[in-house]
Backbone as CSV, one residue per row, in Angstrom:
resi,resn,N_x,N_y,N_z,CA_x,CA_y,CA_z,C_x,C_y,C_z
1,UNK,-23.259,9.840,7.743,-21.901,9.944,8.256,-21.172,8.617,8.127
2,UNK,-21.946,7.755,7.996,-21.589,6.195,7.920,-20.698,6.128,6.639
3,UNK,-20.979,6.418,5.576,-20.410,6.826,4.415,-20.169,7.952,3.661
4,UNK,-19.256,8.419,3.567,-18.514,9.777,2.854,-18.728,10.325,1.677
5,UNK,-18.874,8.974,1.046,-18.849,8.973,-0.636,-19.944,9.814,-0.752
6,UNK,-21.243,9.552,0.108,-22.556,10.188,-0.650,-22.855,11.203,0.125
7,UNK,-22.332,11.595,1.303,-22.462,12.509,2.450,-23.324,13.641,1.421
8,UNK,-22.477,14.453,0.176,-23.257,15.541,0.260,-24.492,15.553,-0.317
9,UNK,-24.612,14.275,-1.241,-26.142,14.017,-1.922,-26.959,13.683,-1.203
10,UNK,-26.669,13.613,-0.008,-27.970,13.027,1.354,-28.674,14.317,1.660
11,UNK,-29.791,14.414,2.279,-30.944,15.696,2.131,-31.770,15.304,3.008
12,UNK,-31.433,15.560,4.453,-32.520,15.417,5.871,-33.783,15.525,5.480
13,UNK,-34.972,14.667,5.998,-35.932,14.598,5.870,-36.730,15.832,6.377
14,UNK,-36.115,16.990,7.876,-36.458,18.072,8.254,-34.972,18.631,8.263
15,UNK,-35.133,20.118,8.068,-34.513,21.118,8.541,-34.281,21.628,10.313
16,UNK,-34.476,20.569,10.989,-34.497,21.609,12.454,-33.181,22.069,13.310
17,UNK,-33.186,23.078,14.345,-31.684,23.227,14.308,-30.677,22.220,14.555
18,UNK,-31.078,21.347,15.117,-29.993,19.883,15.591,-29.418,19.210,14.442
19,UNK,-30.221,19.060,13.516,-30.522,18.555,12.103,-29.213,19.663,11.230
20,UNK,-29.636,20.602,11.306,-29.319,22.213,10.373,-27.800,22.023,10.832
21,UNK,-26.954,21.893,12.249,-25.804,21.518,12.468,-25.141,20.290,12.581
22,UNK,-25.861,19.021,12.712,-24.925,18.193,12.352,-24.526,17.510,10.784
23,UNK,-25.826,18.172,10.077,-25.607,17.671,8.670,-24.891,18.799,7.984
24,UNK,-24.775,20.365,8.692,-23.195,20.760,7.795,-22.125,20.384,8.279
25,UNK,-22.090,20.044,9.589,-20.890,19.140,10.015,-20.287,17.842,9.826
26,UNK,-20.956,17.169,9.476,-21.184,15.834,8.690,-20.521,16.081,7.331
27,UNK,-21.361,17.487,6.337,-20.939,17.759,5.110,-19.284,17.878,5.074
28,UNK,-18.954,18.995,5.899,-17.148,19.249,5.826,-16.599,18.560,6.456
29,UNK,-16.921,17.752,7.173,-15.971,16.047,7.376,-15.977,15.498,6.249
30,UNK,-17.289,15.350,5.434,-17.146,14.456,4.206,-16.257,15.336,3.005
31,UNK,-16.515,16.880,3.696,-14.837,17.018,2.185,-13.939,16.803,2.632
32,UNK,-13.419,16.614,4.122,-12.269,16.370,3.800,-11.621,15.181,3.685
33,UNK,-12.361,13.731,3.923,-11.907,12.818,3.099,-12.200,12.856,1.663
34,UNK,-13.015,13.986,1.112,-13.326,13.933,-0.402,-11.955,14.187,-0.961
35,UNK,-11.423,15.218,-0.766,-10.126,15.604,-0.786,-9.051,15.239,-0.593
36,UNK,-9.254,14.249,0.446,-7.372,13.477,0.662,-7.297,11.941,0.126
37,UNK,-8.947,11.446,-0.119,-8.739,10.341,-0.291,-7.909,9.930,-1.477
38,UNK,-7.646,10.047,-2.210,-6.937,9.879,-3.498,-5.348,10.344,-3.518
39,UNK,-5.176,10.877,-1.990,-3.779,11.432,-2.631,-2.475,10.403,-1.887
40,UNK,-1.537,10.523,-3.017,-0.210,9.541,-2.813,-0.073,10.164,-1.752
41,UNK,1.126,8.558,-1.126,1.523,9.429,0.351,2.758,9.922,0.190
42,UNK,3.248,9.952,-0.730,4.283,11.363,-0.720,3.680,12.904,-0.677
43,UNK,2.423,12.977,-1.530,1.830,14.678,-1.330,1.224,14.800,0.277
44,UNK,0.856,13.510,0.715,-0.169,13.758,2.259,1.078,14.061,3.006
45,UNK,2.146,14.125,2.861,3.493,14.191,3.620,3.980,15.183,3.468
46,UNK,3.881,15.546,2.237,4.853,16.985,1.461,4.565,17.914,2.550
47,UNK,5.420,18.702,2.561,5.271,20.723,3.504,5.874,21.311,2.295
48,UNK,4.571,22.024,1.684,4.916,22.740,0.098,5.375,24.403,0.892
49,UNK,5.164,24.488,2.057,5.318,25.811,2.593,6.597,25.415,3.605
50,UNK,7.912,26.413,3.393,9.070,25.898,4.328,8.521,26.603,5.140
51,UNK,7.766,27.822,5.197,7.645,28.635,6.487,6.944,27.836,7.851
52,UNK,6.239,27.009,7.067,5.359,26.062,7.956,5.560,24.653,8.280
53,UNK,6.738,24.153,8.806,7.171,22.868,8.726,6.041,22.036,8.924
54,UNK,5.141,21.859,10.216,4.311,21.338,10.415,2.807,21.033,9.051
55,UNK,2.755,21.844,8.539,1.710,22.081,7.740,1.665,20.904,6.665
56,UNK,1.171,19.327,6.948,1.214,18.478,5.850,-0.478,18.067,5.679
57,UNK,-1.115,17.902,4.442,-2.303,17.363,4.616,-2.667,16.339,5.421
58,UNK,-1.446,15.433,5.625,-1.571,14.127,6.819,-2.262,15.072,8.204
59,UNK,-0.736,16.056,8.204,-1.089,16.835,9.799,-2.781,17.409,9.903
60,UNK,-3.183,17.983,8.900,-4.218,18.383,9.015,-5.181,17.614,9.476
61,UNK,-5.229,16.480,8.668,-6.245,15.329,8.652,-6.363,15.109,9.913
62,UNK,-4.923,14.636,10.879,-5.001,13.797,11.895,-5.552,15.189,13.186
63,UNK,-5.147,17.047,12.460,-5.438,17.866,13.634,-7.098,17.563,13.855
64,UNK,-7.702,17.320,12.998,-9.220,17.304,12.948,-10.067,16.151,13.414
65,UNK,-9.323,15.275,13.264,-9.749,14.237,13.914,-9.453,14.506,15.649
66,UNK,-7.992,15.338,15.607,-8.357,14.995,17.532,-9.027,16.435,17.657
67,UNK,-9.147,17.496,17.021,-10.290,18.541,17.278,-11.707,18.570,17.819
68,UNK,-11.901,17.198,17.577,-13.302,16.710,17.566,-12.979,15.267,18.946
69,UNK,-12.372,15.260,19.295,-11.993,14.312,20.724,-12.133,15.837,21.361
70,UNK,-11.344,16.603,21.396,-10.924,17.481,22.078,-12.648,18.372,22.552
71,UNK,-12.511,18.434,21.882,-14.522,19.188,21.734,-15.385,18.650,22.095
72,UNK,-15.391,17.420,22.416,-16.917,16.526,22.803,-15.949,15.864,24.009
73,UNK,-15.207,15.131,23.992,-14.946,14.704,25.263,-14.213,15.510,26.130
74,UNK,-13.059,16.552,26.093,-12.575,17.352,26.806,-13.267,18.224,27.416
75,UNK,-13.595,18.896,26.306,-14.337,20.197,26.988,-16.002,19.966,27.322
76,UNK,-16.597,19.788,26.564,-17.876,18.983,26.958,-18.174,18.384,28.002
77,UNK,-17.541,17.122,28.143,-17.754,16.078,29.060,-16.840,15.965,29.933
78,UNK,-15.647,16.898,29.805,-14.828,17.476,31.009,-14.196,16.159,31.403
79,UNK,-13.764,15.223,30.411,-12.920,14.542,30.630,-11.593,14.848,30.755
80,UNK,-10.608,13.833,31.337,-9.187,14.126,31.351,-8.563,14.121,30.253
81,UNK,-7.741,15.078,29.553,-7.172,15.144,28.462,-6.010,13.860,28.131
82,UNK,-6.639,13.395,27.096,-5.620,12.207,26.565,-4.863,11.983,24.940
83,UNK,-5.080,13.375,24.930,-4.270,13.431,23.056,-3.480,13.793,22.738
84,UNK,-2.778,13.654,22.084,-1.236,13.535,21.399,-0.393,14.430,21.936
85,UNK,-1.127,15.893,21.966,-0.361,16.889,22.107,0.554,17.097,23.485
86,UNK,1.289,17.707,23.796,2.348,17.617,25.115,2.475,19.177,25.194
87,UNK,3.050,19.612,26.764,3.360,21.406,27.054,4.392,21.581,25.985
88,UNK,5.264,20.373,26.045,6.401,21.245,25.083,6.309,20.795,23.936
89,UNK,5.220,20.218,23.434,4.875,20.037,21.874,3.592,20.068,21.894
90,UNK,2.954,21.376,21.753,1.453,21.103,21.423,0.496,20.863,20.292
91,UNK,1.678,20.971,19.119,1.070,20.594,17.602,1.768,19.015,17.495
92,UNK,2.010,18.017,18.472,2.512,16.820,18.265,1.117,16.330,17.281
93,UNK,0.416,16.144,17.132,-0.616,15.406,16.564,-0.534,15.552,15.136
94,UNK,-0.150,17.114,14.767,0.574,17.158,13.189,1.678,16.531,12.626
95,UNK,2.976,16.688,14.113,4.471,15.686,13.629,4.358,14.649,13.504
96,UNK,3.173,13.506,13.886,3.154,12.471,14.333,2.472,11.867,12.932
97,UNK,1.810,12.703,12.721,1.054,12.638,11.467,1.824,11.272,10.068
98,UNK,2.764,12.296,9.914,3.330,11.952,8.568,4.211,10.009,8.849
99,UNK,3.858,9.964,9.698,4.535,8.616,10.714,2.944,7.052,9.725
100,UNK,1.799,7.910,9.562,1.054,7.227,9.851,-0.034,6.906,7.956
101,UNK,-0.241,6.071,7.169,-0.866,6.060,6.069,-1.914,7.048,5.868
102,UNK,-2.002,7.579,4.848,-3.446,8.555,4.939,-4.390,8.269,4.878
103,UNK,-4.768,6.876,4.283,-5.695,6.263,3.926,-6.338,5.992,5.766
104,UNK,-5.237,5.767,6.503,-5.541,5.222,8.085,-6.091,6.421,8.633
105,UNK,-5.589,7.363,8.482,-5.967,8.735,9.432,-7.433,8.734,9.028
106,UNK,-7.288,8.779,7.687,-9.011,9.367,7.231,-9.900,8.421,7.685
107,UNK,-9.452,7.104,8.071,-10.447,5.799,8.514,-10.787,6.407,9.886
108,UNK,-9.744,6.403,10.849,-9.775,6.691,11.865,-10.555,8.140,12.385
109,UNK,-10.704,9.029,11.252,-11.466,10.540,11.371,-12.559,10.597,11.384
110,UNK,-13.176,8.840,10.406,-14.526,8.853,9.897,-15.214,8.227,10.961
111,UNK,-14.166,7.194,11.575,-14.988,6.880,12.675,-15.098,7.194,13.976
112,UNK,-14.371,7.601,14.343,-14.279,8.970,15.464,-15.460,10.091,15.139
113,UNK,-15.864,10.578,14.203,-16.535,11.313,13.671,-18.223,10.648,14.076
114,UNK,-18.455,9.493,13.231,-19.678,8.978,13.671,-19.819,8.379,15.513
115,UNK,-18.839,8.366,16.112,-19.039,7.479,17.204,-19.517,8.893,17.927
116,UNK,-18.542,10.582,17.531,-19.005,11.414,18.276,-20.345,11.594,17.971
117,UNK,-21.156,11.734,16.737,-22.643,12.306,16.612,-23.674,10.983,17.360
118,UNK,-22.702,10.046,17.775,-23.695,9.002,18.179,-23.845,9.578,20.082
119,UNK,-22.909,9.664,20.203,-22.374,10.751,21.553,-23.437,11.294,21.755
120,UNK,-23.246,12.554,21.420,-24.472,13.795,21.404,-26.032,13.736,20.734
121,UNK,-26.262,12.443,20.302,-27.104,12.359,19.591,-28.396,12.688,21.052
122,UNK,-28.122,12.129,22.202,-28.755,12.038,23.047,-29.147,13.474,24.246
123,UNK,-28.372,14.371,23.963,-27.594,15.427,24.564,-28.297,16.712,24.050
124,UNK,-29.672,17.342,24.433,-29.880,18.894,24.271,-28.435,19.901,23.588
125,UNK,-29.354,20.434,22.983,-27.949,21.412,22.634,-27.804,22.426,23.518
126,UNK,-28.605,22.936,24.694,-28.563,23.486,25.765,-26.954,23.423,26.739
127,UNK,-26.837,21.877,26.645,-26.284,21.143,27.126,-24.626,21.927,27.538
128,UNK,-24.698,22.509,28.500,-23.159,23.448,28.907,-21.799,22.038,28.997
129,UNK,-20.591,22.785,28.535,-19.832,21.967,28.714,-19.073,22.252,30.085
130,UNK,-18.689,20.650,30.234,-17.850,20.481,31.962,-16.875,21.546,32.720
131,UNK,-15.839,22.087,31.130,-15.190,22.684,30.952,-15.025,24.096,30.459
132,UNK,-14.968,25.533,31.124,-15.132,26.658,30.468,-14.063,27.014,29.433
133,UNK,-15.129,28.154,28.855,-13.826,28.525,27.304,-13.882,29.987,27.880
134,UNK,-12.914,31.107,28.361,-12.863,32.168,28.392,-13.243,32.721,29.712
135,UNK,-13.813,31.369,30.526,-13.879,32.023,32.081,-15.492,31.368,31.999
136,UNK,-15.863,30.711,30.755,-18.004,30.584,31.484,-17.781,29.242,30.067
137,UNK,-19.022,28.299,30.328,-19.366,27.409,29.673,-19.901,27.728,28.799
138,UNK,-19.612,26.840,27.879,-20.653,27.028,25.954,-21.382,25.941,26.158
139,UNK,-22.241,26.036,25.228,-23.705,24.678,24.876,-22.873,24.181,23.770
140,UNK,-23.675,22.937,23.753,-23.170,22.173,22.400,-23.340,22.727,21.172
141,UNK,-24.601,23.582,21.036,-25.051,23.952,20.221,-23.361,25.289,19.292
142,UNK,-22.531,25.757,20.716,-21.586,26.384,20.407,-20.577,25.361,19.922
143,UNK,-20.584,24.602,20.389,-19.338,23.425,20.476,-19.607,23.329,18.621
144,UNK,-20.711,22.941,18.180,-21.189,22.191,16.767,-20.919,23.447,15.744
145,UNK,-21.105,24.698,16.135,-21.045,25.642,14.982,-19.332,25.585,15.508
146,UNK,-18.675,25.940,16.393,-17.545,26.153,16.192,-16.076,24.892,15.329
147,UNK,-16.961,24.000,15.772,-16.562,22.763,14.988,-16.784,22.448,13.165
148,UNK,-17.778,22.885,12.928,-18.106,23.660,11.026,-17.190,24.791,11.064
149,UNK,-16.802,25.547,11.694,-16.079,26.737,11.631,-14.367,26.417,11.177
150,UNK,-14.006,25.648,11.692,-12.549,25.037,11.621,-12.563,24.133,10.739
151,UNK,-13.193,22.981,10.941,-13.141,22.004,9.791,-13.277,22.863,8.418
152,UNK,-14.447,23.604,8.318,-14.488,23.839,6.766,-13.324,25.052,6.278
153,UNK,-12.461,26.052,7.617,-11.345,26.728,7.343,-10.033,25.758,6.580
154,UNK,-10.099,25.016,7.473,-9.215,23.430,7.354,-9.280,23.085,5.614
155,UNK,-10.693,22.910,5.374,-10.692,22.455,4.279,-10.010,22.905,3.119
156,UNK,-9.652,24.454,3.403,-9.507,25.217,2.539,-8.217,25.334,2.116
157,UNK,-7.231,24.727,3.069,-5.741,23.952,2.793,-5.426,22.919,2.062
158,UNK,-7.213,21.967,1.995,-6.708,20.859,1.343,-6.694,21.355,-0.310
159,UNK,-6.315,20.455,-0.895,-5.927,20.630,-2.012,-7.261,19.956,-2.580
160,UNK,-7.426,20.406,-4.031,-8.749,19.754,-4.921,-8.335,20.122,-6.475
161,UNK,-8.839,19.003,-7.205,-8.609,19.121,-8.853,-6.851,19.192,-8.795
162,UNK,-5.904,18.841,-7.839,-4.513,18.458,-8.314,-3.994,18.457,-9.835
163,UNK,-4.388,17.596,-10.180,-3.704,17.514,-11.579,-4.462,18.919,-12.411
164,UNK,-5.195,19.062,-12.411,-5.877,20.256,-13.309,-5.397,21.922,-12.635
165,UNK,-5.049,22.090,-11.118,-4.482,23.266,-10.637,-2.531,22.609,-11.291
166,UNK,-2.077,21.753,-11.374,-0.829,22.247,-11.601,-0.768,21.923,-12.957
167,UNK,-1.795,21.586,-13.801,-1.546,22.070,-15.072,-2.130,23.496,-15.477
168,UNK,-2.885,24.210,-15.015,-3.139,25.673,-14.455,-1.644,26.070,-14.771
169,UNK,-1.157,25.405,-13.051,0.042,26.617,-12.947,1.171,26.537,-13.992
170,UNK,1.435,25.290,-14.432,2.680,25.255,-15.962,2.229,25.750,-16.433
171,UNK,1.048,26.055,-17.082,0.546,26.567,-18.082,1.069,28.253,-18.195
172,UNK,0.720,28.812,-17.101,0.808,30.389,-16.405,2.899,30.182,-16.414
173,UNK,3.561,28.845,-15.857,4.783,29.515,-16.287,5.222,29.399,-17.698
174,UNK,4.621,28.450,-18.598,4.906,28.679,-19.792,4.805,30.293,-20.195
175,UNK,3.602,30.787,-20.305,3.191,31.792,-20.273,4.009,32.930,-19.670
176,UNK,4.742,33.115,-18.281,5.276,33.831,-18.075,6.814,33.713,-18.647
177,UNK,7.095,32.783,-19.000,8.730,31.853,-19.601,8.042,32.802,-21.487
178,UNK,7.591,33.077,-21.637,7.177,33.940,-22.873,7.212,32.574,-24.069
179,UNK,6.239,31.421,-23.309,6.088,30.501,-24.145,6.932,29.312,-24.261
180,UNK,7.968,29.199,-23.134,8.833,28.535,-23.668,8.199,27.184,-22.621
181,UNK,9.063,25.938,-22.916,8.418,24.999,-22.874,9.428,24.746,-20.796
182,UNK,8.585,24.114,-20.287,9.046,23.688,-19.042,10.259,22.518,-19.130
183,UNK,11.863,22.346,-19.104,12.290,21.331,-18.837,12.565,20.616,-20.381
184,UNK,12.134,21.912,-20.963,12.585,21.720,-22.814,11.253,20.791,-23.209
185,UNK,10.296,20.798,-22.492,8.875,19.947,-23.266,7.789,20.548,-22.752
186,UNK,6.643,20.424,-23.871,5.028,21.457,-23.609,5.073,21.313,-22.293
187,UNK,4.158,22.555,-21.775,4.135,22.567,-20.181,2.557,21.489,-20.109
188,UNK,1.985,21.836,-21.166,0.262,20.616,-20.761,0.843,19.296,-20.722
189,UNK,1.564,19.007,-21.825,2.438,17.438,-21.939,2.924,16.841,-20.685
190,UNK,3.941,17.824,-19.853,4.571,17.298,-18.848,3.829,17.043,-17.596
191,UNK,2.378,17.877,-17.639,1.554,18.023,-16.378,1.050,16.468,-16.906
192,UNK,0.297,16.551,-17.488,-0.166,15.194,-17.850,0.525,14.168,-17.532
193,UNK,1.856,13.774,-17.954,2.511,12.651,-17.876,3.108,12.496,-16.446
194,UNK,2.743,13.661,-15.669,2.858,13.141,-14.233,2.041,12.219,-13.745
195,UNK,2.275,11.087,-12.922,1.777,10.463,-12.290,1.190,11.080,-10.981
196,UNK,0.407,11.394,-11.311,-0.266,12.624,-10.009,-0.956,12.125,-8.770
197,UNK,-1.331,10.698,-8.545,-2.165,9.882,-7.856,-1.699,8.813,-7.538
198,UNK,-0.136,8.246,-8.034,0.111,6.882,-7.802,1.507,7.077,-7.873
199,UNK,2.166,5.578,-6.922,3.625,5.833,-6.958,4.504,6.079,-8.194
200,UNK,5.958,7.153,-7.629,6.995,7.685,-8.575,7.237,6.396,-9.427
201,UNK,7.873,6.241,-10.609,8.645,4.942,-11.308,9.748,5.742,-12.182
202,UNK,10.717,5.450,-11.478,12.316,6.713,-11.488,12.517,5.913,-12.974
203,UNK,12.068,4.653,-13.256,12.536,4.625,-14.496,11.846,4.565,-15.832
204,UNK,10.814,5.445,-15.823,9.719,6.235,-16.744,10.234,6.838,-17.652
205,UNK,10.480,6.757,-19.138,11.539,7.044,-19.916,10.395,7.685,-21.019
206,UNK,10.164,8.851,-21.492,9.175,9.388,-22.308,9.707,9.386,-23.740
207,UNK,8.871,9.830,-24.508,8.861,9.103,-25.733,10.219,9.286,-26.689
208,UNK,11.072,9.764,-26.376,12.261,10.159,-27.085,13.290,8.778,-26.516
209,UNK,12.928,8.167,-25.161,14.130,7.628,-24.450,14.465,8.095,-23.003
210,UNK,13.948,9.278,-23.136,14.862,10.230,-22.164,14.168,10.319,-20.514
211,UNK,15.225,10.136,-19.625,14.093,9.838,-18.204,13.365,11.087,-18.168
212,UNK,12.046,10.812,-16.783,11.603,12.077,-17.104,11.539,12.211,-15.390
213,UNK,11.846,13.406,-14.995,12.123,13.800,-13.828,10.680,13.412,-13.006
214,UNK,10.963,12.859,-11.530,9.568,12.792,-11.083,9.770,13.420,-9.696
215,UNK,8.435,14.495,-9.776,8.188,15.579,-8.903,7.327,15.475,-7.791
216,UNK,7.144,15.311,-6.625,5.993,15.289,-6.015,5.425,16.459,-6.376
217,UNK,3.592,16.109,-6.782,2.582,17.153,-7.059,2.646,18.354,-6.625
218,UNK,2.699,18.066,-4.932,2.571,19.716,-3.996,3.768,20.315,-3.903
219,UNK,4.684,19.574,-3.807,6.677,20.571,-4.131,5.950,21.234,-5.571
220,UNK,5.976,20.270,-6.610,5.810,21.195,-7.938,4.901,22.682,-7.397
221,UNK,3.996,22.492,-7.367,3.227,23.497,-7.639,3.418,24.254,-6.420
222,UNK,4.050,24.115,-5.639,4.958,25.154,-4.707,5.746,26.029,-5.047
223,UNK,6.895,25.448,-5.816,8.035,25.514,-6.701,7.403,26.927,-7.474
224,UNK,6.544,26.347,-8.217,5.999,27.133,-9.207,5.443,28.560,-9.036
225,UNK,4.533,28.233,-7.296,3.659,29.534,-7.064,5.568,30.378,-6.401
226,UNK,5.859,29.811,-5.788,7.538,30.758,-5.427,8.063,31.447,-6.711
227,UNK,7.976,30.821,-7.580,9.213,31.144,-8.688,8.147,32.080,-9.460
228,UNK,6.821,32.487,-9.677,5.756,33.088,-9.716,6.025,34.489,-9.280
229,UNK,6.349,34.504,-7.566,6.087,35.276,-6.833,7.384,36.571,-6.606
230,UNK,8.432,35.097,-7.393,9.873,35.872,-7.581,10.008,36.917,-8.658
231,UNK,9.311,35.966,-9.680,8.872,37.402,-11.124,7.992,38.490,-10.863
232,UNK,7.290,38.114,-10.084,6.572,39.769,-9.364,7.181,40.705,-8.681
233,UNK,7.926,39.979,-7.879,9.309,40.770,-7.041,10.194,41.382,-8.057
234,UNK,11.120,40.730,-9.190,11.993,41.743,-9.959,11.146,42.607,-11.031
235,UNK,10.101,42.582,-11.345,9.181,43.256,-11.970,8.782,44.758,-11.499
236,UNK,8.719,44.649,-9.825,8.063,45.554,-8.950,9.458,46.483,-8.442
237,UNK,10.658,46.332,-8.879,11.672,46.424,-8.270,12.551,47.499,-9.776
């Protein structure tokens, strides 16, 4: 847990159940800095979904990190609640999010993360929490599967292979454009020459002279799955 990079090539010396849950929990913490570490902070910011203002990979990052305060010291150890969230804002920990580097959140997730397994390291999984869920107490042993349960749902928002899913998706609107080129140039060309991982440079002039529009990654391929979803609509109609 100390390090991320190698989290999933590590291989417990036993299988036992204590073992069996904190090393898949360990595992989907380590994707999800596998996953955000690399991304500009314009995409950790982006909301590619208007329906979902809140919904930024930052927000995610930072919901999971206090998921796991919330789970071992709240309810567990029946401490007094001290995190972000408020009655009349209870997803504050997502708004607050985009306020903060991604590179910081994920620091702050990893080590929050190890300080909790250092926590419980000591702690039966028997172990009822302070606090009931539904009217009666859970064991840790509930606390740890329900905690793999979310994180690795979580995960499934983050984004992976970026540059290779939105050259996917140009590709599919070339394809549905009956070949024609995105923005008057190949749709593989233009995916490529995005800067997909590092800051915009508005004055990036491609090989003719001509500027070349710069997109954040997750708008694009937002853009794309909408305008997708619109040709299915007059198709079906």
């Amino acid at each position: 847990m100390k390090d991320y990079a190698d989290a999933a090539d590590r291989r417990p010396a036993r299988w036992d159940e204590r073992t069996i849950l904190t090393a898949f929990l360990d595992y989907v913490c380590a994707t999800v800095h596998a996953k955000s570490e690399h991304l500009a902070e314009v995409d950790a910011r982006h909301t590619p979904l208007s329906t979902s203002p809140l919904m930024t990979l930052a927000g995610l990052v930072n919901h999971l990190r206090w998921v796991e305060y919330y789970w071992f010291q709240v309810m567990l150890l029946g401490e007094d609640d001290h995190g972000p969230w408020t009655e009349g804002d209870p997803d504050r920990e997502m708004r607050i999010a985009v306020e903060v580097p991604i590179i910081q959140l994920l620091g702050e997730y990893q080590a929050w993360c190890a300080h909790y397994r250092d926590l419980i390291a000591c702690l039966d999984l028997d172990t009822p929490s302070k606090r009931p869920v539904g009217g009666r107490s859970v064991t840790l042993r509930w606390i740890l599967f329900h905690l793999i349960e979310e994180t690795a749902r979580h995960n499934g928002h983050l984004p992976q292979h970026l540059p290779e899913q939105l050259e996917r998706l140009v590709h599919h609107r070339d394809d549905d454009a009956g070949g024609k080129a995105v923005g008057g140039r190949p749709g593989a060309v233009a995916a490529r020459e995005q800067d997909l991982d590092g800051p915009q440079d508005p004055d990036r002039a491609d090989e003719d002279g001509e500027q070349v529009e710069r997109v954040p990654v997750l708008q694009c391929i937002a853009e794309l799955q909408e305008e997708r979803e619109q040709r299915r609509g007059l198709s079906a109609s």
